[in-house]
C-alpha positions in Angstrom: 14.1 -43.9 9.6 16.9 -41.9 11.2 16.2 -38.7 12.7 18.3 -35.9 13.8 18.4 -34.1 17.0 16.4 -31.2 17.1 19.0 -29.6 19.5 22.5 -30.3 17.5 23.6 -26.7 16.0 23.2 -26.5 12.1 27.1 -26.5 11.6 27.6 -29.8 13.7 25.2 -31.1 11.8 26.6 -30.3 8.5 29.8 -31.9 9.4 28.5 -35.0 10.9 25.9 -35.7 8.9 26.9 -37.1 4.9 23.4 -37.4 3.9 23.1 -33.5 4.6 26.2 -32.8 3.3 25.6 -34.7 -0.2 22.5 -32.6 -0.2 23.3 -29.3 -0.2 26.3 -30.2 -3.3 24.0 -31.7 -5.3 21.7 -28.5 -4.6 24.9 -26.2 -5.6 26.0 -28.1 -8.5 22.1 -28.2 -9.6 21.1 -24.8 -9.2 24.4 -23.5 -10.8 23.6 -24.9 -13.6 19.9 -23.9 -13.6 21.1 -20.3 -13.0 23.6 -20.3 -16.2 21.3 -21.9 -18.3 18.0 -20.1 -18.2 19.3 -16.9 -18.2 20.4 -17.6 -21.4 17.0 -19.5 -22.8 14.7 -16.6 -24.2 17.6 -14.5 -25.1 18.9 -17.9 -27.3 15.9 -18.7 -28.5 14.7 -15.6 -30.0 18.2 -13.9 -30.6 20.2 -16.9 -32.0 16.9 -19.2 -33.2 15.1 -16.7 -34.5 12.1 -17.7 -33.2 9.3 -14.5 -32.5 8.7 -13.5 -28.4 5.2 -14.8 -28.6 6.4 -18.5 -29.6 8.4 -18.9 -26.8 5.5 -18.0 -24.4 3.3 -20.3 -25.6 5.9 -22.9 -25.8 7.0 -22.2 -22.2 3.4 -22.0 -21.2 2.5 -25.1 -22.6 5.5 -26.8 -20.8 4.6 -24.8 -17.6 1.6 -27.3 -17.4 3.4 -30.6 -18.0 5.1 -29.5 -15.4 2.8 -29.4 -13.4 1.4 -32.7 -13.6 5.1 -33.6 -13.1 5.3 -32.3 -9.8 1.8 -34.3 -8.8 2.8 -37.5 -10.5 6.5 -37.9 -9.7 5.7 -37.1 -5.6 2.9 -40.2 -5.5 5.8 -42.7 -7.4 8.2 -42.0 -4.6 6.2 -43.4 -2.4 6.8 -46.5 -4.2 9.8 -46.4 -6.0 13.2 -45.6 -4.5 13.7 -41.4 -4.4 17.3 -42.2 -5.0 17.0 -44.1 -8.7 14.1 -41.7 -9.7 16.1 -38.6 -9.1 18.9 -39.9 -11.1 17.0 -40.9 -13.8 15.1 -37.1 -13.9 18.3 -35.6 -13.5 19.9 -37.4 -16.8 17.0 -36.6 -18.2 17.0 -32.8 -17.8 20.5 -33.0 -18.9 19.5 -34.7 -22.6 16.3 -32.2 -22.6 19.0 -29.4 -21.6 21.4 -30.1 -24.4 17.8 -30.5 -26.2 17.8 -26.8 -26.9 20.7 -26.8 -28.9 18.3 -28.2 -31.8 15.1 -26.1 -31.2 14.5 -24.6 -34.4 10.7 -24.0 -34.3 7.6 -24.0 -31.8 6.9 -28.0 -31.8 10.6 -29.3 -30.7 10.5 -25.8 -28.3 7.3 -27.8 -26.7 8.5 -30.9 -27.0 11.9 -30.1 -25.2 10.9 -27.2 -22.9 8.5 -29.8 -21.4 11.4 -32.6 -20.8 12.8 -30.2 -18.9 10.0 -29.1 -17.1 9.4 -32.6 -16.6 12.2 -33.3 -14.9 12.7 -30.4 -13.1 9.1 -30.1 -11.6 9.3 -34.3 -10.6 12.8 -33.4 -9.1 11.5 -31.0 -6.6 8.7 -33.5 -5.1 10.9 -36.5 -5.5 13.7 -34.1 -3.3 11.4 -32.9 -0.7 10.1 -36.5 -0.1 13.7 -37.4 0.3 14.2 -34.5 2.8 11.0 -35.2 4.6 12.0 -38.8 5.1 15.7 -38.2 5.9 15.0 -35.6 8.5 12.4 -34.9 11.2 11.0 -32.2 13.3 12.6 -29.2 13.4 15.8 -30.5 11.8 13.4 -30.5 8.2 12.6 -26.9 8.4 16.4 -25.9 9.2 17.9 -27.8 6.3 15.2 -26.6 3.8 16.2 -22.9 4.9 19.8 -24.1 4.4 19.0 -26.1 1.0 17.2 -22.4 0.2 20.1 -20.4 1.0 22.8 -22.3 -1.5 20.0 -22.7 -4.1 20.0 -18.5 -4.4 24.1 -18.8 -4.3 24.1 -21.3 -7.1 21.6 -19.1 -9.0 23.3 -16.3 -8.3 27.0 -18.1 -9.9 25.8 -19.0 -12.6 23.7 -16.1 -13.5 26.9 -14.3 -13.3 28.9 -16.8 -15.3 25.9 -16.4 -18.0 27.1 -12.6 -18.6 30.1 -14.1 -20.5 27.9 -15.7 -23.5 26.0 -12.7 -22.7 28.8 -10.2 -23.4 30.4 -12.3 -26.8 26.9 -12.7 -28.0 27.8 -15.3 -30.7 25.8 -18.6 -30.8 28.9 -20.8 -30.4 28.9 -19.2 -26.5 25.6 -19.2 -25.8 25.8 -23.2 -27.0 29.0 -23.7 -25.4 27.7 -22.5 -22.3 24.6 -24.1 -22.3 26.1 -27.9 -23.4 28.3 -26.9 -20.3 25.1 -26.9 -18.4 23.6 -29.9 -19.2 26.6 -31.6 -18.5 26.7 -30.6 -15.1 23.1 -32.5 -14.7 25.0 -35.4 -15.4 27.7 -35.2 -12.4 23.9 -34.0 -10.1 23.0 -37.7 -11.0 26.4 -39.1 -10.0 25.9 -37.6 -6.7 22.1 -38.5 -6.1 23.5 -41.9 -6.9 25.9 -41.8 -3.7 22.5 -41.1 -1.2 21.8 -43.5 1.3 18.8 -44.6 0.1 18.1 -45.6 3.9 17.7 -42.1 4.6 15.5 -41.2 1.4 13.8 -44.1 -0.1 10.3 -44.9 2.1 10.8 -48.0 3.8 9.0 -51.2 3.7 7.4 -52.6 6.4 8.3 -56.7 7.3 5.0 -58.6 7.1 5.4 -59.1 11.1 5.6 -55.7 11.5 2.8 -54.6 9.4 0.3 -57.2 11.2 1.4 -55.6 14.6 0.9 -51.9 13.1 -2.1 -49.8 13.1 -4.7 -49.2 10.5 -3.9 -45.3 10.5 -0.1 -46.5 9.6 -1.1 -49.1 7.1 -3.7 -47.1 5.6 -2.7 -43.4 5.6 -5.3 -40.9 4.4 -4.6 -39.9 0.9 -3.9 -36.1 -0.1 -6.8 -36.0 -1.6 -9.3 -36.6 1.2 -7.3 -34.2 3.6 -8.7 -30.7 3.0 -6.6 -29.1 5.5 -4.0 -29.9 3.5 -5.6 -29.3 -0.2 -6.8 -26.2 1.6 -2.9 -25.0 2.4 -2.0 -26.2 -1.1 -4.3 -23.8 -2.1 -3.6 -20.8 0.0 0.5 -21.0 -0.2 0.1 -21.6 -3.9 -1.7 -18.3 -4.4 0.9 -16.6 -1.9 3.1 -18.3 -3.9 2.6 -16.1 -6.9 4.7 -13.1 -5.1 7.6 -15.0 -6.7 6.3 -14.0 -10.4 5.6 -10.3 -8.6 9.2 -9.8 -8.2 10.7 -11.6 -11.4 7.3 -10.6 -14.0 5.9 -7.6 -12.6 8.3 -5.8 -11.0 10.7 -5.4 -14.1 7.4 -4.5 -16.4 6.6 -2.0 -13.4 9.6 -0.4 -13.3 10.7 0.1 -16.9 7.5 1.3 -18.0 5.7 3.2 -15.3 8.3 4.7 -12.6 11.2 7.5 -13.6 13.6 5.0 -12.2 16.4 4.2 -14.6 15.6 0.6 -16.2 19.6 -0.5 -15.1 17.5 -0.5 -11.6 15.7 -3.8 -12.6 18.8 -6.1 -12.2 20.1 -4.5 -8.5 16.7 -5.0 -7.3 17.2 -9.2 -8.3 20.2 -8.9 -6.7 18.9 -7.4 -3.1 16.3 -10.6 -3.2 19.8 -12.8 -3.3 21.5 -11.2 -0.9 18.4 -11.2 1.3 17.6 -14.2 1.3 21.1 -16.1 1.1 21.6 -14.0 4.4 18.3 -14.0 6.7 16.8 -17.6 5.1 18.2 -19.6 7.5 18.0 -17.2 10.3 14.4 -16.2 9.5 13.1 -20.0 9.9 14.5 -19.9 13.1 11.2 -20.6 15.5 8.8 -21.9 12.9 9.3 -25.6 13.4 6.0 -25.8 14.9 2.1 -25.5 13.8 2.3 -21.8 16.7 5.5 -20.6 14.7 4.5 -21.7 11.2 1.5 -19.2 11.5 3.1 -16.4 13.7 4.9 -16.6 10.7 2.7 -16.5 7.6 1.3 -13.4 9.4 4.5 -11.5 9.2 4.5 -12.7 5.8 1.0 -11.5 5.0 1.8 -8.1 6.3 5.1 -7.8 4.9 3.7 -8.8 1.4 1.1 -5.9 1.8 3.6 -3.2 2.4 5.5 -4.3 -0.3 3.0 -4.0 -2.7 2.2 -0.6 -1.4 5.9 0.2 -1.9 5.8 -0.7 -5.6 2.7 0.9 -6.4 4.6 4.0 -4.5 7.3 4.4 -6.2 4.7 4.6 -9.9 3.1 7.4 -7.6 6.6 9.9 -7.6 6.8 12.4 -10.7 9.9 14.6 -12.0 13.0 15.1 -13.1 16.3 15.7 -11.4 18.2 14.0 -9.0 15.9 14.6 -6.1 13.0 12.5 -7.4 14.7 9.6 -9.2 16.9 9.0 -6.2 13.4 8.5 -3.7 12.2 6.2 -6.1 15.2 4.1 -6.0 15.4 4.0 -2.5 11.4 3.4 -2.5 12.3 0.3 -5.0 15.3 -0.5 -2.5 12.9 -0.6 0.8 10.4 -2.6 -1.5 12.8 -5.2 -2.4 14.0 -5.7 0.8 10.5 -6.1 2.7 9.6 -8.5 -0.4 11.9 -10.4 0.3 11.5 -10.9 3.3 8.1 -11.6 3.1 9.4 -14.5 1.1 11.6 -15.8 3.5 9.0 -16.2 6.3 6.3 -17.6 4.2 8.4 -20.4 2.6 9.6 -21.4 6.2 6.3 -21.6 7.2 4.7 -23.7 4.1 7.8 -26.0 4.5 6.6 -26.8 8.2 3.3 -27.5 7.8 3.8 -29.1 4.3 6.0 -31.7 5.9 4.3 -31.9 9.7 0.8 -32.4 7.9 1.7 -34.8 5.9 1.4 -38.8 7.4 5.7 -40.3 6.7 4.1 -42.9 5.0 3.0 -40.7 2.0 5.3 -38.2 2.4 5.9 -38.4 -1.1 2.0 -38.2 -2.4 1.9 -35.3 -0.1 4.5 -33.3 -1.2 3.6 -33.7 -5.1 0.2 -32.0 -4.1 1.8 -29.5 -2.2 4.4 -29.0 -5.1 1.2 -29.0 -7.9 0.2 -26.1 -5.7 3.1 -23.6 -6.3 3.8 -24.8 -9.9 0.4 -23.8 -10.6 0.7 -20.5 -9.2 4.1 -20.2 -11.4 1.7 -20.7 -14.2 -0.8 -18.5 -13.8 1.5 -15.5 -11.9 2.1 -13.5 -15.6 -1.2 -13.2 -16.3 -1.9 -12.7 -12.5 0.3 -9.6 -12.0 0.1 -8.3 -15.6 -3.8 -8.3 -15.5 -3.6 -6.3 -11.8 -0.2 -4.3 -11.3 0.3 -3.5 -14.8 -2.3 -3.1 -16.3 -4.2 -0.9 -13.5 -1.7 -0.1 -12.0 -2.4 1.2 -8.2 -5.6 -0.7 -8.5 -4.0 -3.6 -9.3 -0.9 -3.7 -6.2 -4.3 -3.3 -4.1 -5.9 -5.9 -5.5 -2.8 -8.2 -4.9 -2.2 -6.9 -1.6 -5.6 -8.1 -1.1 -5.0 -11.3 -2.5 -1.7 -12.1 -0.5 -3.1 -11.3 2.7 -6.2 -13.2 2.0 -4.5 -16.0 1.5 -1.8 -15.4 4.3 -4.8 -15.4 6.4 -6.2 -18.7 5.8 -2.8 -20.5 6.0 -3.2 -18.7 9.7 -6.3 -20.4 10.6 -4.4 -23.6 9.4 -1.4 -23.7 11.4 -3.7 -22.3 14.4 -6.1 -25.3 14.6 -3.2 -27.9 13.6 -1.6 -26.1 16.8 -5.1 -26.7 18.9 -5.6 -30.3 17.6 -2.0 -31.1 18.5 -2.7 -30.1 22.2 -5.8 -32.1 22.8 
């Protein structure tokens, strides 16, 4: 296993070390071409396919949930098979189930190919963060996950601004053009992945003499599944994790149907989150490499997530017409935005610490799938989660999740607190 020094500035370290390096490019390259594409997937699907809104939900929804197992299966085979091969392999195949889409003409291929994608793209994430996990240690994990963070909402944020072009022609030849384009680029992710030192990624074998000299604790790590403290924080951070379909579910709904905001507001507000977080992420993880900063952490995030949601529900709250009243509710969306996203920044650094420094380096792997099956369930359940409360009862509802978030923030608290206590004796 090679480690990093904890104390070696990020920048050194990006120069010095390739594995890190070959990292973040294959995170720019992939999340370019996730931002290009799925912009363009509803707005293909029901605008050049034909097919009717409620078709693509349920064929989305029904991949949502092989993805899902995805993320839970894929984590427990890298601790078995190589990381490297198995995210080449996922990434060719989100680039076939990419260029899939181009023959989706009704609700069964939609399922069949939204759920290769999902497939790989779900997998991908455990299979990476095992790879990270292994490759790096201590604090160094945290760091380059709040760096990996950072160019993933630059790459989104490219290619959601190269999807305007299709977007502005609005013939099918650009939206295919664009989205063949796409898939492609999947195929030079796996080129890359292919180029990892797979001593830095892939779990390494013990040699029989070194086996009969180790431990039973190292031979025979506890499983996931009979760790509660960690299905408990796969739990909790997948609940808080639902703030993500706050912001890209409720928060447009909220907006364009019950504040006197203008609805061109809705795609400045996505645009503050980028900034934000492509400017504080890495900053913000800064002190939350350990179990004592990991939950000094999660309760900013708690607290932050709360006045966010009382932001949001405020801005519902202003009537009238005129400049006067239209421009406080922008700036009320504006401050909202802002302390939302920064409620995100904190919480992910501190579920990335106590994901990986929970988690035994022999099923590293196993441990991040369940950690992963915790936020892609969330992603699942968030619409109905913030339609059924914000929406639909409005102030009611923003209590209700404010309740929620710092509910769970609270128990990820107690987490990191005993890990911290445990760690001492």
């Amino acid at each position: 296993m090679t480690s990093t020094t904890p104390t070696v500035p990020l920048k050194t370290l990006m120069q010095t070390d390739t594995t890190l390096r070959r990292l973040l490019t294959i995170t720019l390259v992939d999340t370019l071409a996730r931002g290009a594409f799925f912009t363009l997937t509803t707005l293909y699907l029901t605008l050049i396919v034909g097919l009717e809104p409620v078709t693509v939900g349920i064929g989305l929804t029904i991949a949502g949930a092989v993805g899902v197992a995805s993320s839970l299966t894929f984590g427990h085979l890298s601790d078995r098979l190589s990381a490297r091969r198995m995210l080449v392999v996922l990434h060719l195949v989100q680039s076939v189930g990419l260029m899939g889409y181009l023959f989706v003409r009704d609700l069964p291929t939609l399922v069949v190919v939204a759920s290769l994608v999902l497939l790989a793209q779900r997998g991908g994430q455990s299979v990476r963060s095992a790879a990270v996990g292994r490759a790096f240690l201590g604090r160094d994990r945290v760091r380059i996950r709040a760096t990996m963070r950072t160019v993933t909402n630059i790459g989104i944020g490219v290619g959601t601004a190269l999807a305007a072009i299709p977007l502005a022609l609005g013939t099918a030849f650009a939206f295919q053009l664009t989205m063949t384009i796409a898939g492609a680029l999947f195929l030079v992710v796996a080129f890359l992945v292919a180029g990892l030192d797979p001593h830095r990624v892939d779990v390494q074998r013990q040699t029989p003499d070194a086996e009969s000299s180790s431990t039973t604790a190292t031979t025979n790590p506890r499983s996931p599944y009979r760790d509660p403290r960690f299905l408990w924080l796969t739990a909790l951070m997948g609940v808080f994790g639902i703030q993500f379909g706050v912001f890209e579910i409720a928060v447009p709904l909220w907006v364009v149907a019950h504040t006197i905001a203008p609805d061109v507001v809705v795609s400045p507000l996505l645009l503050v989150n980028t900034i934000v977080v492509v400017l504080l992420q890495v900053r913000m993880s800064r002190g939350t490499g350990t179990f004592a900063g990991a939950g000094r952490a999660m309760t900013r995030a708690g607290w932050l997530m709360v006045a966010a949601c009382a932001l949001w529900a405020g801005a519902g709250w202003v009537e009238g017409e005129g400049w006067g009243p239209v421009t406080l509710v922008i700036l009320v969306l504006l401050a909202a935005a802002v302390v939302h996203s920064l409620a995100e920044i904190t919480s992910s650094a501190a579920g990335w610490n106590l994901s990986f420094d929970l988690a035994p380096q022999e099923r590293m792997g196993s441990y991040q799938g369940v950690y992963g099956t915790g936020y892609a369930v969330g992603s699942m359940i968030a619409p109905a989660v913030v339609t059924l409360t914000a929406i639909d009862l409005g102030g009611a509802g923003w209590a209700i999740l404010a309740a929620m978030f710092a509910v769970a923030a609270g128990g990820v608290v107690v987490i990191a607190r005993r890990a911290e206590a445990a760690s001492r004796r």
